[in-house]
N, CA, C and O atoms as a DFTB+ gen file, in Angstrom:
376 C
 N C O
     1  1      16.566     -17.896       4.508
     2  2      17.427     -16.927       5.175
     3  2      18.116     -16.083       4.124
     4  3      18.822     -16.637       3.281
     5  1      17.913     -14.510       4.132
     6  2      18.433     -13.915       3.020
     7  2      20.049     -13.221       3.537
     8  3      20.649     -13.504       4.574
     9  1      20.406     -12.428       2.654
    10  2      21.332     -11.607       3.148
    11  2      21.290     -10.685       4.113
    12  3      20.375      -9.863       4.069
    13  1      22.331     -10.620       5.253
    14  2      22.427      -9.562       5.809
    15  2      22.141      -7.821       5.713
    16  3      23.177      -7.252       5.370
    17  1      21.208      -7.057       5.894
    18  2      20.464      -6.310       4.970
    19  2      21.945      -5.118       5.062
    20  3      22.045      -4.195       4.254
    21  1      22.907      -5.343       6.087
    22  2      23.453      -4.384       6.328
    23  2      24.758      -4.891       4.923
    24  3      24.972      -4.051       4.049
    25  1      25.329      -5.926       4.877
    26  2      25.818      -6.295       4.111
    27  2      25.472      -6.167       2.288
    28  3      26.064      -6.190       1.209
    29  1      23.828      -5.994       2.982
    30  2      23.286      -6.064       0.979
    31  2      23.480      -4.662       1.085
    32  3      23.824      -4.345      -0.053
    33  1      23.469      -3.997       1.538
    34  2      23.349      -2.565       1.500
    35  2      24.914      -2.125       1.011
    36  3      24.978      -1.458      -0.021
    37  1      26.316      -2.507       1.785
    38  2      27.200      -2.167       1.309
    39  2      27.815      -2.614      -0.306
    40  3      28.465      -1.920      -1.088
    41  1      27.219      -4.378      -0.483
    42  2      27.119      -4.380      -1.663
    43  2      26.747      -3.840      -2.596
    44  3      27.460      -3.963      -3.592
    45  1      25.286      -2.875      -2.737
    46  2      25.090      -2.187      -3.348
    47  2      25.587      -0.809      -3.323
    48  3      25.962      -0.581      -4.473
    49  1      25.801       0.347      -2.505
    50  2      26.850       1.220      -2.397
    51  2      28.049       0.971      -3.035
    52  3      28.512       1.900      -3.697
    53  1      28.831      -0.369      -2.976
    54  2      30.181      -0.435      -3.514
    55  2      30.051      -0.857      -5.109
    56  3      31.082      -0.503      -5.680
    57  1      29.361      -1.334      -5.783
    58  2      28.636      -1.041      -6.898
    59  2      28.744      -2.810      -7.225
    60  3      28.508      -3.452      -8.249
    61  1      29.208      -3.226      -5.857
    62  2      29.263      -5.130      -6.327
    63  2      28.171      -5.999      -6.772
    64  3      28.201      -7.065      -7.387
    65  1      26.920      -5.099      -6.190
    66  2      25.459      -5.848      -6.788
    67  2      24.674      -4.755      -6.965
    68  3      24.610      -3.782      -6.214
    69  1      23.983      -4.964      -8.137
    70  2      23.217      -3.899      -9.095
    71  2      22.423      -3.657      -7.805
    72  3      22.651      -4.173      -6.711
    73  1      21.134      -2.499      -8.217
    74  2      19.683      -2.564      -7.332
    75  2      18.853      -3.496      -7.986
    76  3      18.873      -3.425      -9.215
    77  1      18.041      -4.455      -7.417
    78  2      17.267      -5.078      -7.968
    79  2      16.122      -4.781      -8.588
    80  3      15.271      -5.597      -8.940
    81  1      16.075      -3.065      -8.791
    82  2      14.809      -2.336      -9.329
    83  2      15.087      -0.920      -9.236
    84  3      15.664      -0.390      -8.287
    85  1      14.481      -0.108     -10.662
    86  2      14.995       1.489     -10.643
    87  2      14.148       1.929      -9.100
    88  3      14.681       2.763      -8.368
    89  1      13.322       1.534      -8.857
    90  2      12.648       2.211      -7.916
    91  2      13.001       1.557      -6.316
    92  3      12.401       1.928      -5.307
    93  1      13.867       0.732      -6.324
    94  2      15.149       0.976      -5.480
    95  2      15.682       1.786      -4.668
    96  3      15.770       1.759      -3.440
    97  1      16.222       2.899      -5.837
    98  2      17.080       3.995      -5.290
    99  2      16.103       4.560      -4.032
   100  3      14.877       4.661      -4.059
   101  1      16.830       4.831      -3.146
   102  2      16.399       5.790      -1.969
   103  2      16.005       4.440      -1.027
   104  3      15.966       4.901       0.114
   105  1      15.812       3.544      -0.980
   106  2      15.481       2.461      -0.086
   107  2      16.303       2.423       1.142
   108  3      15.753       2.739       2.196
   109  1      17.356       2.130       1.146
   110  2      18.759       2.422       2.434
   111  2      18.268       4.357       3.096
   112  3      18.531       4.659       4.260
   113  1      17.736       5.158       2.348
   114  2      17.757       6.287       3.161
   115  2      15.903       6.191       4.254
   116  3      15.598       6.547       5.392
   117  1      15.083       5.490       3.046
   118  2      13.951       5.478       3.549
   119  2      12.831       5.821       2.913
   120  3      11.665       5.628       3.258
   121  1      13.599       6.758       1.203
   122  2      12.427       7.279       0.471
   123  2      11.874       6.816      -0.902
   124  3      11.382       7.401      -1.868
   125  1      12.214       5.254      -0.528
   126  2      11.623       4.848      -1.616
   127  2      10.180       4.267      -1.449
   128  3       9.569       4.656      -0.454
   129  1       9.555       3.393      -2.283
   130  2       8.029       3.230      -1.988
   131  2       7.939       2.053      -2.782
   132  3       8.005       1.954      -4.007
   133  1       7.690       0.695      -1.441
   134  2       7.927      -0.752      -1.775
   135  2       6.684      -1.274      -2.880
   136  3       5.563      -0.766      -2.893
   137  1       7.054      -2.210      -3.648
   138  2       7.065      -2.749      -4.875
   139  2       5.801      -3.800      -3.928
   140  3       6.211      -4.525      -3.021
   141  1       3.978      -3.740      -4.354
   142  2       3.419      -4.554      -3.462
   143  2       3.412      -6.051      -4.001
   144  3       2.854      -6.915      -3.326
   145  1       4.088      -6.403      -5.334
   146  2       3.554      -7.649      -6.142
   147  2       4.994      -8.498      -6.351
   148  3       5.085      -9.690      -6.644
   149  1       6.031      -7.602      -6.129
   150  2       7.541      -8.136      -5.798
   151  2       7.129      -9.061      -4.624
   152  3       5.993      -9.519      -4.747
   153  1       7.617      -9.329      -3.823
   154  2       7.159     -10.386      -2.396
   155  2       5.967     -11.137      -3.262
   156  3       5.981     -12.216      -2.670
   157  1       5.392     -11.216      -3.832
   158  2       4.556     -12.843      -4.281
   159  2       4.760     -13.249      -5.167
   160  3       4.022     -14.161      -5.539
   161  1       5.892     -12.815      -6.044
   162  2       6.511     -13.351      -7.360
   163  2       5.457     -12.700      -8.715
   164  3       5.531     -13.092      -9.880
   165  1       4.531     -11.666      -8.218
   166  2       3.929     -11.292      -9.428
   167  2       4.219     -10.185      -9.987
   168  3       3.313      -9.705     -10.669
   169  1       5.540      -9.400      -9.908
   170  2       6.148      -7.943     -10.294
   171  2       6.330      -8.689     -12.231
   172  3       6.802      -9.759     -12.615
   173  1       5.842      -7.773     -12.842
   174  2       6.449      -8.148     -14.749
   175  2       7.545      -7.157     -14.383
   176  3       8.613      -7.757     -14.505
   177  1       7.770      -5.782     -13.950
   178  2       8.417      -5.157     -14.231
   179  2      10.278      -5.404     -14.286
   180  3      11.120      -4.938     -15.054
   181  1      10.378      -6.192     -13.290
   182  2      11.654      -6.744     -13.209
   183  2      12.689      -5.273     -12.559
   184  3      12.548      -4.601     -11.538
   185  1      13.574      -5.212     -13.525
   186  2      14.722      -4.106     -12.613
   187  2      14.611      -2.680     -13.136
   188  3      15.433      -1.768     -13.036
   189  1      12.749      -2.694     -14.038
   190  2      12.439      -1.767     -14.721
   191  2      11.362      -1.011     -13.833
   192  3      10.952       0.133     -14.036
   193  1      10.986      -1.855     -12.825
   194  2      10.387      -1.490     -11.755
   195  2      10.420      -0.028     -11.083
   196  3      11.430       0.425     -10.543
   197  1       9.359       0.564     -11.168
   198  2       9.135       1.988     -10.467
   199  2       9.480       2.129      -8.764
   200  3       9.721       3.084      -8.025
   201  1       9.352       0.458      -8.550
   202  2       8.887       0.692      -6.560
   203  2       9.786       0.182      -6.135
   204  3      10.556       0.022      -7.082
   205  1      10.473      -0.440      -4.709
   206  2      11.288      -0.760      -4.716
   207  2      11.189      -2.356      -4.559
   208  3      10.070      -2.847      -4.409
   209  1      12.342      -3.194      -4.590
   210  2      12.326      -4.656      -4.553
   211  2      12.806      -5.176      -3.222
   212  3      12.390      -6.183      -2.649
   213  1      13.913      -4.190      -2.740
   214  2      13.824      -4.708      -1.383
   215  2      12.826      -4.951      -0.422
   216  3      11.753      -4.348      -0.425
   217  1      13.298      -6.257       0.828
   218  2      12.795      -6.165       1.357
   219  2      12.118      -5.218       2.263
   220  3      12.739      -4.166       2.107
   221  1      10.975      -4.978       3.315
   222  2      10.058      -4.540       3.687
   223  2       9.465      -4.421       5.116
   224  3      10.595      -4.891       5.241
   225  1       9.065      -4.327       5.918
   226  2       8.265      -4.699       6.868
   227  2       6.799      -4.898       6.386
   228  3       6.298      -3.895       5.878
   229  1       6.059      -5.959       6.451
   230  2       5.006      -6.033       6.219
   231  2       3.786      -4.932       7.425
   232  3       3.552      -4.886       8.633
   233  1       3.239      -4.101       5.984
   234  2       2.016      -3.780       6.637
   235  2       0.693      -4.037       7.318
   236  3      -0.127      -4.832       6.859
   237  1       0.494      -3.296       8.499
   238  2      -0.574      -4.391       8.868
   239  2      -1.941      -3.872       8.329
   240  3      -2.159      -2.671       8.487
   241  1      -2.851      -4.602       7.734
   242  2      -4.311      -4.145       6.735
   243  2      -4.988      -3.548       7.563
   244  3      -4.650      -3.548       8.747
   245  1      -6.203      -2.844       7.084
   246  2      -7.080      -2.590       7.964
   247  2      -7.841      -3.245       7.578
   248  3      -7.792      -3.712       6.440
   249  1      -9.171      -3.573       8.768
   250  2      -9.649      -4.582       8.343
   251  2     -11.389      -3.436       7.996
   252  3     -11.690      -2.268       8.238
   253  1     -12.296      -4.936       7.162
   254  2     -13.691      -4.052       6.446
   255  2     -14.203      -2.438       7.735
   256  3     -14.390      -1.248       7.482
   257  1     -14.251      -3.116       8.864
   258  2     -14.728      -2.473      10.011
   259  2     -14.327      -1.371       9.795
   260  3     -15.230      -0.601       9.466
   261  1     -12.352      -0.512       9.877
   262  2     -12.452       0.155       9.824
   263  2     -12.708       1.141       8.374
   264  3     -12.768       2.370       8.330
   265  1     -12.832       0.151       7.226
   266  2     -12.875       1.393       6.283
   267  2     -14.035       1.471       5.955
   268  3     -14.080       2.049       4.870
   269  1     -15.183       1.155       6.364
   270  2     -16.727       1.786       6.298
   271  2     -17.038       2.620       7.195
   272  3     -16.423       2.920       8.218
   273  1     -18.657       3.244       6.529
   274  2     -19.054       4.378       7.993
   275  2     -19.374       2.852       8.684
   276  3     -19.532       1.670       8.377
   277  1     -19.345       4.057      10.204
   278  2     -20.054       3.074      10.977
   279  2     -21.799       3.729      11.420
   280  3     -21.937       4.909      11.742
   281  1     -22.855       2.871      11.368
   282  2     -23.890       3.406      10.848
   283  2     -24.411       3.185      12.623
   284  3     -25.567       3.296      13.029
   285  1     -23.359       2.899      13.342
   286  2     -24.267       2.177      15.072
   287  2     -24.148       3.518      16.375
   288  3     -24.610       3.783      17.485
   289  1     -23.028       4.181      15.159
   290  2     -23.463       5.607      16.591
   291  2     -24.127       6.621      15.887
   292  3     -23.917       7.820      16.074
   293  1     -24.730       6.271      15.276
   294  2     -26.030       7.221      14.714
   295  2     -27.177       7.295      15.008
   296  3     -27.968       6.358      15.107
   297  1     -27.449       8.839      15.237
   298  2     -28.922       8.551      16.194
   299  2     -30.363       8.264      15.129
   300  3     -30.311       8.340      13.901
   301  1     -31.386       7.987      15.784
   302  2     -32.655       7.199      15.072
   303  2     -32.474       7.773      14.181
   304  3     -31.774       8.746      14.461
   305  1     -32.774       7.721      12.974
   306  2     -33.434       8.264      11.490
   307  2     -32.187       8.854      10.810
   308  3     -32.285       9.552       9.801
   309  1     -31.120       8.584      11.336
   310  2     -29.562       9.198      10.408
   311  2     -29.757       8.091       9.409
   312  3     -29.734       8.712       8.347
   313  1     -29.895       7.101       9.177
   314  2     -29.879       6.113       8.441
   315  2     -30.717       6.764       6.719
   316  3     -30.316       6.748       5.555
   317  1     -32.019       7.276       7.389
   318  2     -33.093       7.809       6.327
   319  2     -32.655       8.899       6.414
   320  3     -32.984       9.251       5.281
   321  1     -32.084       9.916       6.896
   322  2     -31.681      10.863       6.526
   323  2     -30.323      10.805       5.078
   324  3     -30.350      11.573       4.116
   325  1     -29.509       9.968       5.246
   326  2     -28.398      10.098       4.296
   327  2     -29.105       9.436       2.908
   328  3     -29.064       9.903       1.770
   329  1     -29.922       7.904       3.481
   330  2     -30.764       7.928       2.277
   331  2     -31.614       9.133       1.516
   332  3     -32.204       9.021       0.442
   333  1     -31.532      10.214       2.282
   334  2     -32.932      10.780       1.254
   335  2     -31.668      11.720       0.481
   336  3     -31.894      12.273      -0.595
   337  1     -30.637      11.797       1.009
   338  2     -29.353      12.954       0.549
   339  2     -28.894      12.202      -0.766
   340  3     -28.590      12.762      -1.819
   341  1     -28.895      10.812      -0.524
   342  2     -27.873      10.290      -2.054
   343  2     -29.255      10.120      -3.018
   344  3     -29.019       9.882      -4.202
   345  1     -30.600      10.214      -2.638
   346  2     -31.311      10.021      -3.557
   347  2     -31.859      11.445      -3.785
   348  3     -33.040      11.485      -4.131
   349  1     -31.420      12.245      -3.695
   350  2     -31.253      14.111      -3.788
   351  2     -32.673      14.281      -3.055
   352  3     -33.412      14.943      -3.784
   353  1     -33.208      13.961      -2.035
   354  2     -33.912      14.458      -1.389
   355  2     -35.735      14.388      -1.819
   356  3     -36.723      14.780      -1.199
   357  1     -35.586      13.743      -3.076
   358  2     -36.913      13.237      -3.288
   359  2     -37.843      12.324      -3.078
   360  3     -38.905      12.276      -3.699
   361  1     -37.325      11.173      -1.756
   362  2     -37.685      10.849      -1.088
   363  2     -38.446       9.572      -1.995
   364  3     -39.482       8.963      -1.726
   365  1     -37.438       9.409      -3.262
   366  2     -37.522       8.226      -4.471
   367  2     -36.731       8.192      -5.506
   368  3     -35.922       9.007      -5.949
   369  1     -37.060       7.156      -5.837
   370  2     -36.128       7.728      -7.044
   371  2     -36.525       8.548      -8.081
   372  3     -35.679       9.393      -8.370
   373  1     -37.739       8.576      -8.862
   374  2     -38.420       9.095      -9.440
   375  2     -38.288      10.405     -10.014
   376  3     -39.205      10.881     -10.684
Protein backbone atom coordinates (compact mmCIF):
# COMPACT_ATOMS: atom_id res chain seq x y z
CA UNK A 1 0.00 0.00 0.00
CA UNK A 2 1.74 3.23 -1.14
CA UNK A 3 1.06 6.81 -0.46
CA UNK A 4 -1.89 8.66 -1.05
CA UNK A 5 -1.13 9.96 -4.63
CA UNK A 6 -3.00 13.13 -3.67
CA UNK A 7 -0.91 13.54 -0.56
CA UNK A 8 2.46 12.55 -2.54
CA UNK A 9 1.62 15.14 -4.79
CA UNK A 10 1.32 17.94 -2.13
CA UNK A 11 4.47 16.66 -0.67
CA UNK A 12 6.17 17.25 -3.59
CA UNK A 13 4.71 20.81 -4.51
CA UNK A 14 5.58 21.87 -0.87
CA UNK A 15 9.16 20.91 -1.55
CA UNK A 16 8.90 18.16 1.58
CA UNK A 17 9.87 15.24 -0.82
CA UNK A 18 12.23 15.60 -3.72
CA UNK A 19 10.78 14.07 -7.32
CA UNK A 20 11.92 10.72 -7.49
CA UNK A 21 13.30 11.40 -11.10
CA UNK A 22 14.23 14.59 -13.42
CA UNK A 23 11.74 13.22 -15.74
CA UNK A 24 9.15 13.55 -13.11
CA UNK A 25 8.46 17.03 -13.63
CA UNK A 26 5.09 17.46 -15.41
CA UNK A 27 3.64 14.09 -13.99
CA UNK A 28 0.77 15.80 -11.55
CA UNK A 29 -0.19 17.95 -14.85
CA UNK A 30 -0.05 14.84 -17.22
CA UNK A 31 3.00 15.66 -19.46
CA UNK A 32 5.39 13.62 -18.42
CA UNK A 33 6.32 10.15 -20.07
CA UNK A 34 6.49 7.06 -17.56
CA UNK A 35 9.84 5.46 -16.82
CA UNK A 36 9.04 1.55 -18.44
CA UNK A 37 11.96 -0.30 -16.24
CA UNK A 38 11.20 1.85 -12.91
CA UNK A 39 8.08 -0.58 -11.83
CA UNK A 40 10.48 -3.83 -12.14
CA UNK A 41 13.34 -2.50 -10.24
CA UNK A 42 15.50 -2.31 -13.48
CA UNK A 43 15.79 1.76 -13.96
CA UNK A 44 20.18 2.45 -13.47
CA UNK A 45 19.16 5.88 -13.95
CA UNK A 46 17.91 6.63 -10.50
CA UNK A 47 16.72 10.49 -9.91
CA UNK A 48 18.86 11.09 -13.11
CA UNK A 49 16.14 9.55 -14.93
CA UNK A 50 14.69 11.17 -18.18
CA UNK A 51 10.98 9.46 -17.64
CA UNK A 52 9.01 9.65 -14.92
CA UNK A 53 9.08 7.36 -11.60
CA UNK A 54 5.78 7.82 -10.52
CA UNK A 55 3.32 5.67 -10.43
CA UNK A 56 1.19 4.79 -13.62
CA UNK A 57 -1.73 3.05 -14.97
CA UNK A 58 -0.59 0.05 -16.54
CA UNK A 59 -0.86 -0.25 -20.29
CA UNK A 60 -2.71 -2.70 -21.91
CA UNK A 61 -0.18 -4.60 -24.84
CA UNK A 62 -1.22 -5.40 -27.99
CA UNK A 63 -1.11 -8.60 -28.64
CA UNK A 64 1.19 -10.53 -31.99
CA UNK A 65 -2.36 -10.53 -33.91
CA UNK A 66 -2.68 -7.06 -33.90
CA UNK A 67 0.75 -5.88 -34.93
CA UNK A 68 1.15 -8.07 -38.10
CA UNK A 69 -0.49 -7.86 -41.60
CA UNK A 70 -3.20 -9.92 -41.59
CA UNK A 71 -2.66 -12.12 -44.71
CA UNK A 72 -6.68 -13.91 -44.31
CA UNK A 73 -8.59 -11.03 -45.99
CA UNK A 74 -6.58 -11.20 -48.93
CA UNK A 75 -7.83 -12.27 -52.03
CA UNK A 76 -6.16 -15.53 -53.94
CA UNK A 77 -2.63 -14.70 -55.12
CA UNK A 78 -2.10 -11.35 -52.77
CA UNK A 79 0.17 -13.59 -50.94
CA UNK A 80 2.48 -14.07 -54.42
CA UNK A 81 1.84 -10.90 -55.35
CA UNK A 82 3.73 -9.04 -52.30
CA UNK A 83 6.20 -11.89 -52.62
CA UNK A 84 7.21 -10.99 -56.09
CA UNK A 85 7.28 -6.96 -54.78
CA UNK A 86 9.93 -7.63 -51.85
CA UNK A 87 11.84 -9.82 -54.23
CA UNK A 88 11.69 -6.68 -56.85
CA UNK A 89 9.59 -8.48 -59.16
CA UNK A 90 11.93 -11.05 -60.58
CA UNK A 91 10.07 -13.66 -59.67
CA UNK A 92 13.64 -15.03 -57.73
CA UNK A 93 16.07 -14.13 -56.28
CA UNK A 94 18.58 -14.23 -58.84
Amino acid sequence: AGMDPAELEEQVRTGKRPLPSMGSTGHFEGTCRRCCFFPKGRCTNGSNCEFCHFGHEKRKRKGKRDMRYDYGDMEAGGKDDILQQLVGGHGGFG
